[in-house]
N, C-alpha and C positions, 0 to 999 in steps of 0.2 A: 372334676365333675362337669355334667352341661348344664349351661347355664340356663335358670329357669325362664328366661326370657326369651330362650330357644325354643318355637313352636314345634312339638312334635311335627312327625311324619305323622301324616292323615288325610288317606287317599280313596278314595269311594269311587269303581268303576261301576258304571248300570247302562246295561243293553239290552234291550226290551223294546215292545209294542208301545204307542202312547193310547194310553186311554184317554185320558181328560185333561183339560187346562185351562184354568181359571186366571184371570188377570187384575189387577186392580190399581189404581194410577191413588196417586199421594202427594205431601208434601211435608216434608222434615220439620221437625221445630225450628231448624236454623232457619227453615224455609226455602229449601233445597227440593225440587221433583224427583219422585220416583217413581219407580213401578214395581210390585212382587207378582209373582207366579208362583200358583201352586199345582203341581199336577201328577198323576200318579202313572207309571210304567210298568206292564205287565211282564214278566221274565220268567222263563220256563228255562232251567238249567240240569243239566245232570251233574250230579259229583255222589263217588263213594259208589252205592248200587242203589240209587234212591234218582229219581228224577222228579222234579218242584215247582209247581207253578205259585209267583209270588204276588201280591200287584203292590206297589211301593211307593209310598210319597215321595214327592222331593219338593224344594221351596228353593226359590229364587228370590235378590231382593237386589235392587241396583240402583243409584243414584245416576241422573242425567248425566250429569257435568261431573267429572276429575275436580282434583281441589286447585288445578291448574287451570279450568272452565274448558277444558278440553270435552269432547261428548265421550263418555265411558263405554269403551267397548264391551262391555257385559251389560247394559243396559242396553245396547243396538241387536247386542244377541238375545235379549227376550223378544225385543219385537220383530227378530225370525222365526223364534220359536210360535207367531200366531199362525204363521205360515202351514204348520205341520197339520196333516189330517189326522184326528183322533178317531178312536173307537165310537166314542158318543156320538158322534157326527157321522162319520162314514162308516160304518162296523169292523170288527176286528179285522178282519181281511183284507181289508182295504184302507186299512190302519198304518201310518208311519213309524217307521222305526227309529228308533233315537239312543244318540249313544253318550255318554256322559263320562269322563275320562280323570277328573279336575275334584268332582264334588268332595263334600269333608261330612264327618260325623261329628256333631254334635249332641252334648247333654239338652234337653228338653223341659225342664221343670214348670211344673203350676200348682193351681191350689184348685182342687175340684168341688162341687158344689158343698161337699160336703163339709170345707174346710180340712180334710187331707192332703197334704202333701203329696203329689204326685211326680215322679223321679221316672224319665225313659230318656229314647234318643229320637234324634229327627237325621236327614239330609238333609243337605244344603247345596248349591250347584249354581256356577253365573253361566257357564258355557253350553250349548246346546248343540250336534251335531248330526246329521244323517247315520243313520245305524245298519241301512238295507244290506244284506249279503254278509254281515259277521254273524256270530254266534251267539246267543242271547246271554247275560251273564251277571251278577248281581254280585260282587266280593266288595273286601274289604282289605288296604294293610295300615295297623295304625301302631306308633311306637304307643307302647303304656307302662305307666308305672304301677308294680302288681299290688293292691290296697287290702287283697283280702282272696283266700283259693277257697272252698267247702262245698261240699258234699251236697247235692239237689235234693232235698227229699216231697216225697208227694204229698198229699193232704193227710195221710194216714199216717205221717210221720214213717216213711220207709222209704230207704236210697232207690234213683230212680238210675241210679248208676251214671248220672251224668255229672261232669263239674261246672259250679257258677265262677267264673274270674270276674271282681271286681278290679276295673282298671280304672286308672288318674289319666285323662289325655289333657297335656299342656297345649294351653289354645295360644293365640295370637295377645299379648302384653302381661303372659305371663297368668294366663287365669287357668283354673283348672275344672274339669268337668270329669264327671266321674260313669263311667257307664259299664255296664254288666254284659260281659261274654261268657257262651255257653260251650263248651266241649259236651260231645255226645261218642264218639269214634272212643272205644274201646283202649283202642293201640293211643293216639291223642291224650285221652286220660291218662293211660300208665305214665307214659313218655312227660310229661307237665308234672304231673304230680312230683314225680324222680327227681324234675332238673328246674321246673321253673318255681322262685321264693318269694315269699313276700318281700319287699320293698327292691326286688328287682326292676331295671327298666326292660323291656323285651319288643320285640316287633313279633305283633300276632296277625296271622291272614287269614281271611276266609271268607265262609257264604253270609249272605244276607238274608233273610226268612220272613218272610209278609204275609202271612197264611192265616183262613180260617178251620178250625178245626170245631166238626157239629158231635155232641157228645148226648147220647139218650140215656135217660135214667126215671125209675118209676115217679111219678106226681106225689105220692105219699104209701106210705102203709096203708094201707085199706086193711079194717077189721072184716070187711067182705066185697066180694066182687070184684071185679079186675083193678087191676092195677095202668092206670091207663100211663102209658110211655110220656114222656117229655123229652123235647130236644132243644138243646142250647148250643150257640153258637161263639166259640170263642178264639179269639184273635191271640194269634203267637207272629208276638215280634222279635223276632231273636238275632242274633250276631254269631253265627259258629263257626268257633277255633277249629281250621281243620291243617295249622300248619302254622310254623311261625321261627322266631331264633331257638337253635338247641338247647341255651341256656339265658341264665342275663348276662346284660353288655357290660364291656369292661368301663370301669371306671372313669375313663374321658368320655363315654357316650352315656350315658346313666345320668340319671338325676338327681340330685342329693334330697332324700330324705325330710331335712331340715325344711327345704327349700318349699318343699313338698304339701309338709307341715302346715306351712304357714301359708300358701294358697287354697290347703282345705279348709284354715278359719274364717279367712275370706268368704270364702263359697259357702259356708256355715253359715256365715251372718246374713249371707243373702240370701240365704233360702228361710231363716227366720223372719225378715222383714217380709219377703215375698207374702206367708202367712199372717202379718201382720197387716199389711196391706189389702189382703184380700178381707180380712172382719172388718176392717176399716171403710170399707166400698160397702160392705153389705149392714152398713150403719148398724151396725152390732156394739156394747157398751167397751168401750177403750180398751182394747187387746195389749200386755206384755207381752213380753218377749218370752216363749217356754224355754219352761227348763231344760240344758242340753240334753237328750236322752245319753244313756251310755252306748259309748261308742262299739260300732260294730267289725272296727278295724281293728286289727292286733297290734300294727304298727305306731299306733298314736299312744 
């Protein structure tokens, strides 16, 4: 089996427009400088018979100095990246292109005002490069460990004919992050459903998805009178499988299970404190620890 202290494959290409970028200088508890960037790229790609305009965050974070006191070369590439001309500044058209080759996907997690747990994903990216003259393009290939396959259904409780894949990606000392890919392609669904299993490892590829989507619907029932429209505006961040291994990997490249296991209690306890943490800030009376919900994995 591989060993769970083998960082998956997790590889995030993004070629796009830049829109904006923000910067902000720091220093580490150890007391170490840095600086992150956060800034978002617009990407207009065709795939399938659909063409998509996305705009996509990405975040940058880099320490001056090597633990050697060398200066870090992904810290010198943020401050090229001030170099680039955005959208906000100069307008789309006269906007820099940027290409991102290196970046990873990462699980997301916080605690929303509400005291909800909130579970997505972000990018992440140290390297910045000139994008002029390629193709605009926004994918994804990440090995996963498959946690959970089932049926989309809409607010109406009715299949929306798409599959959700809950994937494990093994990060960097062995921790686990768990993040949601969407199959939508017809042929895709059949094809996954046949051959890809729960506690399979697999390499999935595909698009990235940054969209808003405005949806109208009447204000209320009126017992008289028009029914005046509403429009809302809602953000689809999605990850779509549109290709990947034909089945899971054999047993030298796969991750055992067990291994698995006991990186999701990890991750479990820390997403318990996370909310534990967050009542604790908002001087709320002494929070426990909640009880585990039951689990929504078949595999555990």
């Amino acid at each position: 089996m591989k060993d769970i202290m083998t960082q998956a494959n997790n590889k995030i290409t993004i070629i796009g427009k830049l829109l904006d970028a923000t910067f902000n200088k720091g220093t580490t508890s150890e007391g170490k400088p840095y600086e992150r960037a956060n800034l978002t790229v617009r990407v207009t790609q065709k795939y399938g018979n659909r063409t998509e305009t996305s705009e996509i965050p990405v975040s940058a974070f880099a320490t001056q100095y090597t633990k050697t006191g060398a200066v870090n070369p992904a810290y010198t590439n943020i401050q090229s990246l001030k170099e680039f001309k955005t959208a906000q500044n100069v307008g789309i058209d006269n906007a820099d292109s940027i290409r991102m080759t290196s970046a990873n996907l990462q699980e997301n997690a916080f605690v929303a005002k509400s005291g909800q747990l909130v579970n997505g994903w972000q990018i992440r990216s140290s390297f910045f490069n000139p994008g002029k003259g390629i193709d605009e393009t926004a994918t994804f290939s990440v090995d996963i460990f498959i946690m959970d396959m089932h049926e989309e259904m809409d607010r109406e409780e009715n299949p929306t004919g798409r599959l959700i894949v809950k994937g494990g990606i093994v990060q960097y000392g062995g921790k686990l992050d768990v993040v949601e890919f969407v199959v939508e392609s017809p042929e895709c669904v059949e094809h996954i459903s046949r051959n890809w299993q729960v506690n399979d490892t697999v390499n999935a590829r595909g698009r990235i998805r940054f969209t808003s989507l405005e949806e109208k619907r009447a204000s209320s029932e009126a017992s008289w009178g028009e029914e005046v429209p509403e429009t809302t505006t809602r953000t689809m961040r999605e990850l779509i499988i549109t290709t990947g291994d034909p089945e899971g990997k054999e047993e030298e490249f796969a991750y055992d299970q067990a291994d698995i296991k006991k990186a999701f209690n990890v991750r479990k306890a820390n997403m318990e404190q996370l909310q534990i943490d967050a009542k604790n800030k908002a001087s709320k009376p002494a929070a426990q620890a909640a009880a585990p919900a039951k689990s929504a994995y078949s595999w555990e």
